[in-house]
C-alpha positions as CSV (number, residue, x, y, z in Angstrom):
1,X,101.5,259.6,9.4
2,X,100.3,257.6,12.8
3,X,100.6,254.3,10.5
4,X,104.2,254.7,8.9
5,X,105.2,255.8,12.7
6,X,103.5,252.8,14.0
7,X,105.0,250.7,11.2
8,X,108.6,251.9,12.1
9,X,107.9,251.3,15.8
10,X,107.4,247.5,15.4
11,X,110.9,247.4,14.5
12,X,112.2,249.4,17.9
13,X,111.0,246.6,20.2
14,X,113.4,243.5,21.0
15,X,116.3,242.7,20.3
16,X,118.5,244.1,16.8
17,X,119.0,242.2,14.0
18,X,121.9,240.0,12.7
19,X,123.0,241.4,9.7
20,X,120.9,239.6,6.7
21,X,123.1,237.9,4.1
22,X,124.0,240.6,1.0
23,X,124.0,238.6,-2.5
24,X,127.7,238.7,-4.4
25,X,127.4,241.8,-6.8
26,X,128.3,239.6,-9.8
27,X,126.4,236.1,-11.1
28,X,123.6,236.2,-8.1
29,X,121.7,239.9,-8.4
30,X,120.0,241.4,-11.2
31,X,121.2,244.2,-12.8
32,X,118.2,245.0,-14.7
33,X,117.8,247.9,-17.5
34,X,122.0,249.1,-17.8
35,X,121.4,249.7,-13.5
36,X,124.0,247.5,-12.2
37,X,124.5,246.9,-8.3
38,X,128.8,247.5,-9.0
39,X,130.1,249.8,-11.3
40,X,130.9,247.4,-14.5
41,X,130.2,244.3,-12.7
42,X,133.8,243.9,-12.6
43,X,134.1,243.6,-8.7
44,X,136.3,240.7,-6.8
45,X,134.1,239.7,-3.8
46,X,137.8,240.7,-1.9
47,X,136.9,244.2,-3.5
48,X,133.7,244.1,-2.1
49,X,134.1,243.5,1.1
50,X,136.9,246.3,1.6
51,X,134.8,248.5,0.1
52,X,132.1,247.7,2.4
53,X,134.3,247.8,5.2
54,X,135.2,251.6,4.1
55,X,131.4,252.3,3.7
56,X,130.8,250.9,7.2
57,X,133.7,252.9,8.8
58,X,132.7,255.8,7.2
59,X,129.2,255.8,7.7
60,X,129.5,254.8,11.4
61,X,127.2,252.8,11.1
62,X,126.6,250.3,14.0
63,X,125.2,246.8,12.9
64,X,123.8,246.3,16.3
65,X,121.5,248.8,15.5
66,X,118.0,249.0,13.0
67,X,119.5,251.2,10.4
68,X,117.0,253.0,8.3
69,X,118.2,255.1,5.1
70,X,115.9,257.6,3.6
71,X,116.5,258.1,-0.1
72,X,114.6,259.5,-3.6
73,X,115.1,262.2,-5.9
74,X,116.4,265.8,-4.6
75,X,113.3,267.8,-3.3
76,X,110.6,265.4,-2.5
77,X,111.0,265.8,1.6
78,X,113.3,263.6,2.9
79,X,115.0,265.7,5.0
80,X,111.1,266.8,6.1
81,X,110.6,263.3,6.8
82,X,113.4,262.6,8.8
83,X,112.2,265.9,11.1
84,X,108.8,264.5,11.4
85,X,109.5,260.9,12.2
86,X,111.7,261.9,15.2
87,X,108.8,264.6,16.6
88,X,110.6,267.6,15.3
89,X,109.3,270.6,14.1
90,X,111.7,273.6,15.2
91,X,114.7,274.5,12.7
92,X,116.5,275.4,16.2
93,X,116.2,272.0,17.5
94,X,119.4,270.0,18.1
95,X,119.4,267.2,15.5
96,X,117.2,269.0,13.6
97,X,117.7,268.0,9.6
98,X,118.1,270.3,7.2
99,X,115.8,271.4,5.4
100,X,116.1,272.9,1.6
101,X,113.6,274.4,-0.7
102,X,113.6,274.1,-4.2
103,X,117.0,272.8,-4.6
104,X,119.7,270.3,-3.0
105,X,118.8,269.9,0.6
106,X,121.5,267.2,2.0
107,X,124.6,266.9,0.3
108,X,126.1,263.9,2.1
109,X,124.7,260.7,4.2
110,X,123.8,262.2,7.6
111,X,123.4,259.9,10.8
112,X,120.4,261.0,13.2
113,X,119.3,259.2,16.6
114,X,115.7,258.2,17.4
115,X,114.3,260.0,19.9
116,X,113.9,257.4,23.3
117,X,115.3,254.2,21.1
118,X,119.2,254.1,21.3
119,X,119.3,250.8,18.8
120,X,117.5,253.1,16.3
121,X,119.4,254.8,13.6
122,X,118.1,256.7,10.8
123,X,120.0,258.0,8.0
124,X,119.2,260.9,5.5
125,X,121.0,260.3,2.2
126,X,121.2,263.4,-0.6
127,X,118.5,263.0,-3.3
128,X,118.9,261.5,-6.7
129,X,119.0,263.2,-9.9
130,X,121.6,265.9,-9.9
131,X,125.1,266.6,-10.7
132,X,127.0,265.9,-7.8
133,X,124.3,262.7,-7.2
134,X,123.4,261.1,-10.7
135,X,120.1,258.5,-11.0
136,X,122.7,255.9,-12.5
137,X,124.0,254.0,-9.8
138,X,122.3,255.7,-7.1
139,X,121.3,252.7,-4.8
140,X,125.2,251.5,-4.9
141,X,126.5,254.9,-4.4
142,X,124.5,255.6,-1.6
143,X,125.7,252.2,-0.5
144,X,121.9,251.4,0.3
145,X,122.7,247.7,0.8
146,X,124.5,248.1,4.1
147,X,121.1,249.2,5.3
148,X,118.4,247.0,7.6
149,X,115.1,249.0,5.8
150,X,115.3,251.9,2.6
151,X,112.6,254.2,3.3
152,X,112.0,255.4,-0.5
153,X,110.1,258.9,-0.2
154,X,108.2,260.5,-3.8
155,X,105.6,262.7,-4.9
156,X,103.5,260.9,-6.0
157,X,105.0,259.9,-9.3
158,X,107.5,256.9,-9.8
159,X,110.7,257.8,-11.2
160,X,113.5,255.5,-13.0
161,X,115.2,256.3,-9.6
162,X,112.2,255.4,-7.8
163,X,111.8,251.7,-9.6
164,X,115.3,251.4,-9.5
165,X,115.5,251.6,-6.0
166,X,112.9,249.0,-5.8
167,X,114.6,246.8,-8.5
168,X,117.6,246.7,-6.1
169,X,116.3,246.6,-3.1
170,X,114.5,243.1,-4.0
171,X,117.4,241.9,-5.7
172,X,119.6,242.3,-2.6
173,X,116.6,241.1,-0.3
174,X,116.4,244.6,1.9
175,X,113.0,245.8,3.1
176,X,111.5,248.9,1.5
177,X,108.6,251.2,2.3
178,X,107.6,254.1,0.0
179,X,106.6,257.4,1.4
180,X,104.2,259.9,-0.8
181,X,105.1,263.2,0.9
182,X,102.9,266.2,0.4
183,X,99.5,264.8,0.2
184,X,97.9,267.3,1.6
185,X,98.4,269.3,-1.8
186,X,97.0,266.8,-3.4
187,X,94.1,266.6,-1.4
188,X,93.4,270.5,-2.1
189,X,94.0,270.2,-5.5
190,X,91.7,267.1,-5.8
191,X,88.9,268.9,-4.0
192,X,88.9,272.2,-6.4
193,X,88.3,269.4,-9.1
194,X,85.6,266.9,-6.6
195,X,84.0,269.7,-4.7
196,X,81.2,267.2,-3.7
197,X,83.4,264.8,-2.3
198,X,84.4,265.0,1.6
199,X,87.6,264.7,2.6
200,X,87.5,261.3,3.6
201,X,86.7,260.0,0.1
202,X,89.2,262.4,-1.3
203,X,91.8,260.3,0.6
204,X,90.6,256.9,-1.0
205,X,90.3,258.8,-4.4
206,X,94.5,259.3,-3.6
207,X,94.8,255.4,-2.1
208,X,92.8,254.1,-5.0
209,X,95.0,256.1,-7.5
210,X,98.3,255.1,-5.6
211,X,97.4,251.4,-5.9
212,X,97.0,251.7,-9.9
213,X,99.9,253.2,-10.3
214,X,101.7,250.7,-8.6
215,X,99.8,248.3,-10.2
216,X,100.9,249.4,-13.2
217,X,104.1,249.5,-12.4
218,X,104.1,245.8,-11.3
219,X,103.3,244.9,-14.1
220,X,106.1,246.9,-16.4
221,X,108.4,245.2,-13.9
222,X,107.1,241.6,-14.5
223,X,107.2,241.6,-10.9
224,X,103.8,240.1,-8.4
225,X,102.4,243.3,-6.9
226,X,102.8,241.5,-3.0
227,X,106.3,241.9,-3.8
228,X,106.4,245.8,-4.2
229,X,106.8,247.8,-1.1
230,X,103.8,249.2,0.7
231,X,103.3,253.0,0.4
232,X,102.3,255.5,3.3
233,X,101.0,258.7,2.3
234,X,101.9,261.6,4.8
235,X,101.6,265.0,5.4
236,X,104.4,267.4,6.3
237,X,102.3,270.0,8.0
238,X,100.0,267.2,9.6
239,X,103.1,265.0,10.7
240,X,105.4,267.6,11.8
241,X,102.9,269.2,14.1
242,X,100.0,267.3,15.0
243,X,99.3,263.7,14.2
244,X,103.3,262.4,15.6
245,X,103.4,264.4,18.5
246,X,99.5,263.0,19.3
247,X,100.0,259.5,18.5
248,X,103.3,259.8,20.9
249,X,101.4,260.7,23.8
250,X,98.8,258.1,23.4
251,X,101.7,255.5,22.7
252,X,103.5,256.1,26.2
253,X,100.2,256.8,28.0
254,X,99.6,253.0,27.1
């Protein structure tokens, strides 16, 4: 967890960013697979930009600020993620994310502040793959290209929503890291199966399996594996407790 945090931290230094240059939905991104970046590609760049005017307003979101939006299918730990990231661990804490279980978690885009950065935004969108929040058009919806970095959190295994996502993100040029949640399951599970294996290769066994997988996907995507987003494997119990509250320390001791 000490590497995503340190990843998301070189973004907290400096100044903010301009706000990059979005594509036109029609003629200049790729729709790929029936996911289209507009609903029926029949959207007037006037449309487009009151629409994202609407977004912007309703959102609050503050283009002076890094804004970070946390997305992926319903129940992999985004909300989690969002808890950990900002050092919280207590369901009483102010600003604390919900958290749900086996179902529906976050139901609409929430806005929380990072901890000791006030040009630091991070926003916890409602996962994929239900009802009220259907895979098809998810990245639109979600409105995920108003957004300075997509932080796209899994299992483990890559969805349509997941390469979607991905697809869209590169299309409209927006930075993307995936986040594997849970890997400490998979570690226990791994070492009832390698019991002769320490931990430490247990966690290249994961990496090592992790990189096929996205090799493979690279390649269904007929896009160069340097182009996919790097992936950070994390723990929930680790990150929420121990490793993010110990990396902080050592960060501001420096």
């Amino acid at each position: 967890m000490g590497q995503i945090y340190s990843h998301i931290s070189t973004w907290m230094s400096g100044a903010p960013p301009t706000q990059a240059t979005r594509p036109d939905l029609c003629g200049t991104t790729k729709c790929g697979d029936g996911e289209c970046l507009a609903p029926n590609c029949q959207m007037t760049p006037e449309q487009f930009v009151a629409i994202v005017r609407e977004r912007t307003t309703e959102l609050a979101l503050d283009h002076e600020c890094y804004n970070f939006v946390v997305v992926g299918t319903t129940g992999v730990g985004k909300s989690s993620l969002v808890n950990g990231l900002r050092l919280l661990s207590d369901q009483d804490s102010d600003g604390y994310a919900p958290v749900g279980d086996d179902t529906e978690g976050t139901h609409r885009i929430c806005q929380y502040r990072y901890p000791g950065y006030p040009h630091i935004r991070i926003f916890d969108a409602p996962g994929g793959g239900t009802d009220e929040h259907p895979e098809h058009g998810y990245f639109f919806d979600k409105s995920c290209y108003l957004f300075d970095c997509i932080l796209l959190v899994n299992h483990g295994s890559m969805r349509s929503l997941d390469m979607s996502v991905i697809r869209s993100s590169l299309a409209w040029n927006i930075p993307c890291a995936i986040v594997r949640t849970q890997c400490d399951n998979t570690l226990i599970n791994l070492s009832r199966v390698h019991r002769t294996m320490s931990r430490d290769q247990l966690k290249e066994m994961l990496r090592a399996t992790t990189e096929k997988t996205m090799a493979r996907k690279s390649a269904e995507l007929g896009i160069l594996r340097e182009l996919l987003p790097p992936v950070f494997h994390v723990s929930a119990t680790v990150y929420q407790y121990d490793d993010c509250k110990q990396y902080e320390v050592k960060q501001r001791a420096n």
